[in-house]
N, C-alpha and C positions, 0 to 999 in steps of 0.2 A: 764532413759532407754538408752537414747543415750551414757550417761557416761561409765555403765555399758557394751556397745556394743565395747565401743573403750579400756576397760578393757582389754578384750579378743578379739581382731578385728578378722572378720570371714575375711579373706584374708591370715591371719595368717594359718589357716587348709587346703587353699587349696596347700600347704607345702607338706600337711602331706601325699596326693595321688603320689605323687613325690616320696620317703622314701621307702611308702606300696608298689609300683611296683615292687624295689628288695629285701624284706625283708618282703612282707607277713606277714602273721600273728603274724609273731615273734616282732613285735613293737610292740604288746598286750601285749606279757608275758615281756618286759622291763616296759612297764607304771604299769604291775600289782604289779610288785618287788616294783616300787617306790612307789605305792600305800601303799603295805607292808610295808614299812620302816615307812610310815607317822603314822600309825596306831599304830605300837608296840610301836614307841614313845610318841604319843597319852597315851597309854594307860601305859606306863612305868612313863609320868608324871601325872598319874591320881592318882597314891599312894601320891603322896602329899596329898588328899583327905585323906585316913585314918590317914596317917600321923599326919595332921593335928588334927583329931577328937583324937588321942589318948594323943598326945601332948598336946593337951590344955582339956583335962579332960571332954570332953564333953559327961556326962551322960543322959542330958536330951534330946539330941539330935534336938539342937534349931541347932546346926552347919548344921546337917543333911537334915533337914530342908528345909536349905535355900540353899542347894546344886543342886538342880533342880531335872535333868536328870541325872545325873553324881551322885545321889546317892546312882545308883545301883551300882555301885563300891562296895562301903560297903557292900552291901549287898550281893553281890554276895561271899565275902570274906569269911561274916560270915555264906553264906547258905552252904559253901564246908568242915567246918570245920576247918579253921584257926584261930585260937586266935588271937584277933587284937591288938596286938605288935607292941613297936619300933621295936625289930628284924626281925618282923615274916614281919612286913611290908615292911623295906629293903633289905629284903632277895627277896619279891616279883618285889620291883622297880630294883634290880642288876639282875635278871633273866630276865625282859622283855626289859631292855635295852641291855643285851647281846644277846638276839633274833632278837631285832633291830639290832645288831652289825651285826649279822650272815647273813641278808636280805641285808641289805645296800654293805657286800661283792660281796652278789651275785648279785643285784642290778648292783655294778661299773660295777664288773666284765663284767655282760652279755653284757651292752652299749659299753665296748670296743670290743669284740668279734662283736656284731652288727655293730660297726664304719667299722672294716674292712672290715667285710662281706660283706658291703654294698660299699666302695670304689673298691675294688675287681671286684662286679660285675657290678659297674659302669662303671671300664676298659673294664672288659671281655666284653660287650656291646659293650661297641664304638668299640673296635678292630675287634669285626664280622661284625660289620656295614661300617666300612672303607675298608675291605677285601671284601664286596660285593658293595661297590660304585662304582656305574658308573663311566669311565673316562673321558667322556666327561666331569660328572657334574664335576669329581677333577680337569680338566685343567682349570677351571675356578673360584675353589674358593682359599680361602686365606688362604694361608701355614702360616702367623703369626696365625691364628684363629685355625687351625687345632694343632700346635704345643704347645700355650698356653693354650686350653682345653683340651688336653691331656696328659699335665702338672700342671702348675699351677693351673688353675681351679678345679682340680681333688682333689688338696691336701684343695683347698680353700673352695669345697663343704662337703668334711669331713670335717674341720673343722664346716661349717654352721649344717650340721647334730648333731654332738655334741653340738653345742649351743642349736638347735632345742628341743632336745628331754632332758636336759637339763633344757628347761625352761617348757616342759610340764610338767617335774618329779617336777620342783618346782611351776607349778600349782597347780597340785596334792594336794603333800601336804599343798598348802596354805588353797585349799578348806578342806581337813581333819583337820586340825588344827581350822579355824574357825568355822565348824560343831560342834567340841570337845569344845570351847568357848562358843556358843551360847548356846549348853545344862546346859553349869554352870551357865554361868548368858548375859542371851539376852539382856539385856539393853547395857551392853558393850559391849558384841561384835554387834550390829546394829552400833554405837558410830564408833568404831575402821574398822570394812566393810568400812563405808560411807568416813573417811577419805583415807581408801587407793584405793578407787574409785578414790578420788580429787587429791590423788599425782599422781594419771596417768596422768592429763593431765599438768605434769613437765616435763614426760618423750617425752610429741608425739612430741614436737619440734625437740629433740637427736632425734627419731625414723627416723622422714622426712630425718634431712640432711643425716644421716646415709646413706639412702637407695640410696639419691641421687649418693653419692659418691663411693658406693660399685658400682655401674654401670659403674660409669665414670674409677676405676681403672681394669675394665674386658676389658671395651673397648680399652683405654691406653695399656692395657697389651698385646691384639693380635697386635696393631702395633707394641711395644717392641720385640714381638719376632717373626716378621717377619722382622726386623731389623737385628736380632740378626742370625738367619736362613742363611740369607742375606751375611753375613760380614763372615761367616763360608765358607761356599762356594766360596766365593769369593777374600779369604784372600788371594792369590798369587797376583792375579788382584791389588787388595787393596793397599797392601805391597808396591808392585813394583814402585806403579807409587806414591807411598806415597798422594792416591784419601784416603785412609784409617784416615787419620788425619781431612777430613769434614767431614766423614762418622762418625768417632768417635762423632765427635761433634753434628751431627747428632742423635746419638744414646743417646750422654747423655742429652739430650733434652727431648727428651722420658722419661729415666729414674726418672729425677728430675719431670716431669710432675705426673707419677706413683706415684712419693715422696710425692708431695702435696694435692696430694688427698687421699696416706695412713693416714695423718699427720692428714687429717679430722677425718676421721675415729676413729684414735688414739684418737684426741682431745674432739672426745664424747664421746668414750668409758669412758675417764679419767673422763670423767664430771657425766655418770652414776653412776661411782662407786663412785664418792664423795656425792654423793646426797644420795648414801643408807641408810647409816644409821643417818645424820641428817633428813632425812625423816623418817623412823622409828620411830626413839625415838620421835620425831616433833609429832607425832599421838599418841602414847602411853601418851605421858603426856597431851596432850589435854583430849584425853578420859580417864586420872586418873581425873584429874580439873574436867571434867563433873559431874563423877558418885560421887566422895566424897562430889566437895561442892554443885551440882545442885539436885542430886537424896540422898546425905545424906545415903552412900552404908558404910559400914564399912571397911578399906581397905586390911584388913584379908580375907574379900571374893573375893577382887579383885583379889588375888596374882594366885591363879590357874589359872583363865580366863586369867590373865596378860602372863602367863608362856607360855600360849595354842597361842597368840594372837602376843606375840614378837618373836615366833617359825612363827607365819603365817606370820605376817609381814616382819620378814625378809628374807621368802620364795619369796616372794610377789615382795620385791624391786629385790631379786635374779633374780625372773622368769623374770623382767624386764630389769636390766641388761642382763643376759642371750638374752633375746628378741633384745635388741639395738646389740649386739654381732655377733647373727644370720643375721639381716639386713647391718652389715657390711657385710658377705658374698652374701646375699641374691640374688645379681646381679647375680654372679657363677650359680647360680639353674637357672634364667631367662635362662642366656646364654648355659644352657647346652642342658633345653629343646628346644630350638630353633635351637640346635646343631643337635640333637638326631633324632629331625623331619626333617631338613635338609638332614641327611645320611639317613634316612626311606623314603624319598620321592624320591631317587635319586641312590635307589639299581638299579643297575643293571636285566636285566629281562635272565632268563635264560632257553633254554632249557633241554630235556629229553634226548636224544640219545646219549647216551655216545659214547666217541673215543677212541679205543683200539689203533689207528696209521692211518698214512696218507699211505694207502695202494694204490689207485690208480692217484688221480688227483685233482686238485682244481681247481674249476672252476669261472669264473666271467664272469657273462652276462650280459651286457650292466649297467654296473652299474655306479649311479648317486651321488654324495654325496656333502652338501652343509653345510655351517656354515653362522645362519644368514639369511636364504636364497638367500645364495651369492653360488653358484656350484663352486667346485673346481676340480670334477672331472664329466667328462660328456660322458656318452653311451661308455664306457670302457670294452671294452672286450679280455678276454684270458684266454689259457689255460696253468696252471703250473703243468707239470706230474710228477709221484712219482720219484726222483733222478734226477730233471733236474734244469738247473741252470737259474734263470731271471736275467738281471742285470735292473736297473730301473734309467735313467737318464732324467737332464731333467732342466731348468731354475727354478730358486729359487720360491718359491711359486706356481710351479706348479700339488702341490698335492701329492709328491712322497711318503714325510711319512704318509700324509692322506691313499692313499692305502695300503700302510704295516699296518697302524692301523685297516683297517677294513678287512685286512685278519687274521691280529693275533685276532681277535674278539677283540681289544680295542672299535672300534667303531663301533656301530650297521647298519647294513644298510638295504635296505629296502627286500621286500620279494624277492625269487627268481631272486634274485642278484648274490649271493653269495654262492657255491656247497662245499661241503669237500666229496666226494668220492662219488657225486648222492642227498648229503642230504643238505635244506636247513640249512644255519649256526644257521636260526631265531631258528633251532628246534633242535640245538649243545648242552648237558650239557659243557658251556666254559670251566669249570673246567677239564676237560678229555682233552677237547681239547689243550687248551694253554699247559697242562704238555706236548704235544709231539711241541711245539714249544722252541726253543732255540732263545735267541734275546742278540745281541751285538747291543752296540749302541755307538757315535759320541764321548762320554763321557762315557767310561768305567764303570760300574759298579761293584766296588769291596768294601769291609768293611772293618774297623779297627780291625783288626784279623791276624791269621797265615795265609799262600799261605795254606796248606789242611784245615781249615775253608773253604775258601774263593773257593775253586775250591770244593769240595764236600759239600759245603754248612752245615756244622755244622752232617756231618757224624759221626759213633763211631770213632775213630782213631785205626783201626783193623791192624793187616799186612795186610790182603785183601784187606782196604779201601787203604792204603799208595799206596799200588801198582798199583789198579785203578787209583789214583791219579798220579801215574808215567805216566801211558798208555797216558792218553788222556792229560798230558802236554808233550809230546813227540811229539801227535800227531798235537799239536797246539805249534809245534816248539816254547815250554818255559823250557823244563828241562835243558837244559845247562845254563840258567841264573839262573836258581831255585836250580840247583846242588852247580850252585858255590858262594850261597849264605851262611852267618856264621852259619846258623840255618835253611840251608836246608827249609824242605817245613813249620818247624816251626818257621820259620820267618814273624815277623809281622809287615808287609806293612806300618803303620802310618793312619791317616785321610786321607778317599778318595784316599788311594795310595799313600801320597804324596812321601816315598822311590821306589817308581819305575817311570819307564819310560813311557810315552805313550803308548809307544809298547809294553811293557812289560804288563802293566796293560791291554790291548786289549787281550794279550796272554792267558790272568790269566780268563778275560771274557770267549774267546772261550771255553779255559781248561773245567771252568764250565759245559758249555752247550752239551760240550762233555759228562762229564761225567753223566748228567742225563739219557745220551741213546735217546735224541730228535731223531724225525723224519726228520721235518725239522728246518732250520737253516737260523735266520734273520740276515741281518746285516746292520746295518741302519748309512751309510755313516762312517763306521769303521774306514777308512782311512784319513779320510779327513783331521785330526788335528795332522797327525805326518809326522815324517822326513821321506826323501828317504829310509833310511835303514831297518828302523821299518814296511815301507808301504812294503818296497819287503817281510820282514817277512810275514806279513799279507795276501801279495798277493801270498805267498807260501803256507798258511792254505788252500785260497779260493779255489787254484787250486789241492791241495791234498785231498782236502776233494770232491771236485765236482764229481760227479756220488756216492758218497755214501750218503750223503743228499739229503732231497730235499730243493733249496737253493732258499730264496730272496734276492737281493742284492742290497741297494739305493747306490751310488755311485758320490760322485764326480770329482774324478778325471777317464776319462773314461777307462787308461790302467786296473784296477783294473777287469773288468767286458768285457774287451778285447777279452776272452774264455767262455765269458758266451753262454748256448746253444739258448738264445734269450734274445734282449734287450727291454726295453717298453721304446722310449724317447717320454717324456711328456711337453708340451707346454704349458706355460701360460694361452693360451685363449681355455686351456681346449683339443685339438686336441692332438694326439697322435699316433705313430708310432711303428710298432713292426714287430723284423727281425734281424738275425744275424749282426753282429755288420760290417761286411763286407759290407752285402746289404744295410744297413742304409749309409754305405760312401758312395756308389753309387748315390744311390738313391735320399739321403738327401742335399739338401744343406745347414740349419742348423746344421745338424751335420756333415757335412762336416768344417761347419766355428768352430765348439765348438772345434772339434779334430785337427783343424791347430791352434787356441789359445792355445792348451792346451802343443801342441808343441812347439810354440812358448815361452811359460814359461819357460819350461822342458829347451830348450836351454839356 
C-alpha cells in the first residue's frame, strides 16, 4: 500500500487546488479529452482481437475463449452486422484511430489555450493585487522578489502547469490502458502493475533532489534580480566611478550560483529520461519470462495485453518524467502562493466617499505618526486651504516626507487625524482622492517613451491631445526645450530620461501633473538635486502656478519656498514651527542659523 501511495503521492494533488482557482471547471474538460484519447486508442487496438480470430482461422472459437472481457469486441462486431474481415476489420481499426487523431487534436489544443489562460490570469492577479498594496508593506519588501515573480516565475509556473497536467493526462491513460490489459488477461497485467509500482521507487531519489533544487533556483533568482534592478538604476553611479566592475563581479556570482543548481535540475531531468525506456522494456520482458515459462501462457495471447501494457507502461514512465519535470518548477508554485498571500494580507484598506476635488481645506489635527514605534511625527497640527502654498522644511529625518505621505494617503494614520474638506481620510475611497493629487519628486519620474507619452501619460495622440500637451509644458516653462528638440514632443527621452537634464526631466514631471487637471500639487524636494539654472526654472513653475494649486512643498534649499503663504519647519526631536517664512527669521533662531548656512553656500 505504501508503494502504491508513493505511486501517485497525495501532495502531488494538492497542485492541483492551485491551477482550479484560475481555471475552474475547465481542468475537467482537458483531463476528459485526455481521457478520450486513452480510450479510442484502447479500443482502436482492440481490432487486433478480431484481427487476430480471423487471421488465424479460428472457427471453434478456443481464441475466443480465452479473450476474457475483451471478447465482446467480437461480439459486438458481429451483433451490428459487420462481416468479420481482414478489410472490414481494418477499415474499423483506421476509423477509431482517426477519432483518436481528432480528440488528441483537440486534447493539445485545449491544454495550450488553458496554459495561457491560466498564465494570463495569473498576471491579471498579481497586477490588481500590487495596485492595491499597501505602501507601507511595499517600502519594505524585496524589489528582486517582486521583479522575479512577475517575471521569471510567471513563465517557470507555466511551464510547471504544463508538466502538471501533462503527467495527469499520462496518468489517465496509464490507468485506461491497464484496465484494457487486465480485461484480456489479468495474470499479466497484475505481473506488469506490480512492477511498475517497483520502478517508482528509481524515480523518488530524481523526485527529492529535484524539488530541493527547484527552490534553491527561486530563491538565487529574487537576489539575481534585485541585483540586476539594482545595476539599472544605478548605472550612471556604477559607470562613473567604475564601482560597476565589483558589482559585475558581484552579479555573476549570482548568475553562476543560479547555473548550478539549474545544472541539478538538468542533470535529473537527463537521468529520468534515460531510465524510461530501459525501464519499460526491463518490466515487459520480465512479465513475458513469467507468464510463458512460469504460467505456460501461449505468447499469441500475450501480444494484445503486451500492446495495451507497453502503451501503459510507457504512459507511466511518461507521467513520471513529466512528474520530475513539474518538481523542477515546483518551487515557482510554493513561491507564488506565498507571494499572492503576501499581497492579499497587505492590501491596503479603503474607504467610501469619493472625491470629486479638494474644494475647501485639509486639515491635520494633532497628528502622530510612528515606524517601529519609534514617532517621527508628534501632535502636528495645520491648516492647508484650497489654493494655498505650504513650504515644509526641516533637519534630515525629521519626518518631512513622512507627512506628504500621509497627506497624499500613502500612509494611513490614525482616526481623526487627518480632514479632506470635513471628512475623515480613514473614510476617503484613495482612489478619487489621490487622482486629484499631482506629486513631483527628488528623482523625477518619467519612462522610456516620447515627451507626449510621457506628459499625457499614454493619451490618444489627437490634435486636442497635442495641444493640451503644448498648454501645460508652457506652463511648466518646458516647451522651448521640447520645441527645439529633433522630434519635437515625439522625442523619445532614453532609460529613466537619461537624454534630458535634471531640469528638464523635473519640467516634463510637473508638465504631467498639469495635465491631469490635479487639485493639488506635491512636490517632494524637486529642487534639491539640480543646478542653479534648472532650480530658478523650477522656482519659476512654483511661483507661477501658486494661488492656482493647492500646493505642498518639502524643500531643501529654503529660497525655493521663500513665497510660500506658510512654512512648517520640522525638528528632529519631533517639535515643530509654522509661520510665514519672514516670522520664522524672526522668531527662530534655528532657522535663523539654516538660512545664514544656506547663504553662506550660495556665496
Amino acid at each position: 500500500m505504501k508503494r502504491i501511495k508513493n505511486l501517485f503521492p497525495t501532495k502531488v494533488f494538492k497542485y492541483f487546488s492551485f491551477f482550479y482557482r484560475f481555471l475552474g471547471a475547465s481542468v475537467f474538460i482537458a483531463l476528459a479529452a485526455s481521457m478520450m484519447v486513452a480510450v479510442l486508442d484502447g479500443v482502436g487496438l482492440t481490432m487486433f482481437l478480431p484481427l487476430l480470430k480471423v487471421a488465424g482461422g479460428d472457427e471453434s472459437g478456443d481464441l475466443t475463449a480465452e479473450m476474457g472481457d475483451m471478447a465482446m469486441v467480437v461480439d459486438a462486431i458481429a451483433s451490428i452486422g459487420i462481416p468479420l474481415t481482414v478489410v472490414s476489420v481494418l477499415v474499423l481499426m483506421f476509423f477509431f484511430f482517426s477519432l483518436k487523431g481528432v480528440a488528441k487534436f483537440f486534447a493539445d489544443f485545449y491544454r495550450v489555450v488553458l496554459q495561457q489562460r491560466f498564465a494570463n490570469r495569473l498576471r491579471l492577479q498579481n497586477m490588481r493585487l500590487l495596485a492595491e498594496y499597501d505602501y507601507r508593506e511595499f517600502s519594505k519588501a524585496d524589489s528582486g522578489k517582486i521583479q522575479n515573480t512577475f517575471s521569471g516565475e510567471i513563465e517557470r509556473i507555466n511551464n510547471a502547469y504544463r508538466y502538471y497536467f501533462s503527467m495527469l493526462q499520462q496518468g489517465i491513460m496509464t490507468v485506461v490502458y491497464v484496465a484494457l490489459a487486465y480485461s484480456v488477461n489479468p495474470k499479466f497485467a497484475v505481473i506488469v502493475a506490480v512492477g511498475g509500482v517497483l520502478s517508482n521507487t528509481i524515480f523518488n531519489g530524481i523526485y527529492k533532489r529535484t524539488k530541493i533544487a527547484s527552490r534553491q533556483v527561486t530563491a538565487k533568482m529574487h537576489t539575481f534580480q534585485g541585483y540586476l534592478i539594482q545595476s539599472v538604476s544605478s548605472f550612471k553611479f556604477l559607470k562613473a566611478t567604475d564601482l560597476i566592475t565589483p558589482y559585475r563581479k558581484r552579479i555573476d556570482e549570482s548568475i553562476r550560483s543560479v547555473e548550478s543548481e539549474q545544472r541539478r535540475i538538468g542533470t535529473m531531468g537527463a537521468l529520468a529520461t534515460a531510465l524510461r525506456e530501459p525501464v519499460t522494456i526491463g518490466i515487459v520482458v520480465v512479465a513475458i519470462f513469467i507468464q510463458v515459462e512460469v504460467f505456460g501462457q501461449s505468447l499469441g495471447l500475450i501480444i494484445l495485453s503486451l500492446l495495451f501494457f507497453y502503451r501503459g507502461l510507457t504512459s507511466l514512465v511518461s507521467m513520471q518524467s513529466f512528474y520530475n519535470s513539474f518538481l523542477s518548477t515546483s518551487g515557482s508554485i510554493e513561491n507564488m502562493e506565498v507571494f499572492i498571500e503576501e499581497l492579499k494580507s497587505g492590501q491596503e484598506e479603503n474607504g467610501k466617499v469619493v472625491v470629486e476635488g479638494i474644494n475647501q481645506h485639509i486639515e491635520v489635527k494633532d497628528l502622530t505618526y510612528s515606524y517601529e514605534d519609534e514617532p517621527v511625527i508628534k501632535h502636528l497640527s495645520f491648516l492647508l486651504k484650497k489654493n494655498e502654498t505650504i513650504g515644509i522644511v526641516g533637519e534630515s529625518g525629521a519626518g518631512k516626507t513622512t507627512l506628504v505621505n500621509v497627506v497624499c494617503g500613502l500612509l494611513r494614520p490614525q482616526p481623526n487625524m487627518v480632514y479632506v474638506d470635513g471628512v475623515d481620510m480613514n473614510s476617503l475611497d484613495l482612489h478619487s482622492y489621490r487622482a486629484q493629487i499631482g506629486y513631483v519628486t527628488q528623482e523625477a519620474q518619467v519612462f522610456t517613451d516620447t515627451i507626449f507619452n510621457n506628459v499625457s501619460f499614454w493619451a490618444p495622440q489627437t490634435v486636442e491631445n497635442e495641444a493640451r500637451v503644448q498648454e501645460v509644458l508652457k506652463l511648466a516653462h518646458a516647451d522651448t526645450f521640447v520645441n527645439g528638440l529633433p522630434g519635437g514632443l515625439n522625442t523619445v527621452i532614453g532609460i529613466n530620461g537619461i537624454n534630458l537634464s535634471g531640469g528638464q526631466r523635473q519640467r516634463i514631471s510637473i508638465a504631467r501633473e498639469l495635465y491631469r487637471e490635479v487639485d493639488m500639487l506635491v512636490l517632494d524636494e524637486a529642487t534639491s538635486a539640480l543646478d542653479s539654472q534648472s532650480e530658478k526654472f523650477i522656482q519659476e513653475n512654483i511661483e507661477s502656478l501658486s494661488g492656482n494649486y493647492t500646493m505642498l512643498v518639502i524643500a531643501h534649499r529654503l529660497s525655493t519656498v521663500r513665497k510660500a503663504d506658510k512654512i512648517i519647519f520640522m525638528h528632529a526631536d519631533g517639535r515643530y514651527e509654522i509661520d510665514r517664512f519672514d516670522a520664522l527669521l524672526h522668531k527662530s533662531a534655528t532657522f535663523r542659523d539654516m538660512v545664514a548656512l544656506q547663504n553662506m553656500q550660495t556665496a
